[in-house]
Structure formats: C-alpha cells, structure tokens
C-alpha positions, 0 to 999 in steps of 0.5 A: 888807089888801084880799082881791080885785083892784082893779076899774075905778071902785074909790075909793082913798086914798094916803099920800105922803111928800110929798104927805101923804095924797090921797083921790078917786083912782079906778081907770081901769083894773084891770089891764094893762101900761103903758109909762112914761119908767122902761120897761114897768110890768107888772100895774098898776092906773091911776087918776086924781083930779080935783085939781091936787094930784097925787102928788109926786117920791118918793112911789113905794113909798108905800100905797094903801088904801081907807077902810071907813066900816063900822067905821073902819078902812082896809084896804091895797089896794096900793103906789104906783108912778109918777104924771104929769099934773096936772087930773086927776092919774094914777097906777099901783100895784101891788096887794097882790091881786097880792103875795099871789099871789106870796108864798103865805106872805103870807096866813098873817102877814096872817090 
C-alpha cells in the first residue's frame, strides 16, 4: 500500500474491468474537490494519460497502483472513480493515503 498521498507529476497504473490495465497515467493535481456530471467529487487526486485508449464505463471502483522497479512488486495507490475525455484521457481516484486516515484500524491489517 502506498504510505503518503499522491503528488502532482506521480506516475500510475490502473486496472480495469474493461479497459484491462493502462499505464503512463500521471497525477495533475493531487488534491482538490471537482465537480462532475455524478455532482461534486470531494479529495480527489486528477490524472491524465496521453493515449486514446482511456479508462471505460464500469471501470470505477477499480485499483490504482504504482509499479516498483526496485523489487517488482506493486504497491495500491488508490481507487478509481470517474474518467472523461480521450488524447489525453482524464481520470479522478481517491487515495488509499486518504482511507487510511479515515479508517484508523486499516494500518494495523495492512502492516
């Protein structure tokens, strides 16, 4: 599980249902409420990717995650929520940083 928040120029993968897995997604803005057809999305992070191939319809609710290269392995970085857009593509995801803070107990089943 990623430990911090996501900052702005962070790279990140997803894995859709649909869409299958989409890497070079990169973080425009960290932090910040957005308003969306679905109403206001509070505490989101933004990203975008340069592709057509974009996120789909029923892909929200789907992981967000960072590639290590140091060891292989992937950590979760958050939870994917709305997308739009195609060239480049655009997302929203809520952090699992933010989860955390929320859920106190989460840090002791994840350590």
């Amino acid at each position: 599980m990623w430990t911090s928040g996501p900052y702005a120029n962070d790279q990140y993968c997803t894995g859709g249902q649909n869409s299958g897995e989409l890497c070079g997604w990169v973080v425009t803005v960290a932090n910040s409420d957005v308003t969306t057809d679905g109403g206001l999305a509070r505490n989101v992070a933004t990203g975008t990717r340069s592709s057509s191939t974009c996120l789909q319809g029923g892909d929200s609710g789907s992981p967000v995650y960072t590639q290590r290269f140091s060891d292989s392995t992937v950590a979760g970085k958050g939870i994917t929520g709305s997308a739009s857009g195609n060239n480049p593509c655009r997302m929203l995801f809520t952090a699992i940083h933010r989860t955390q803070l929320t859920w106190p107990g989460l840090g002791l089943l994840t350590n």
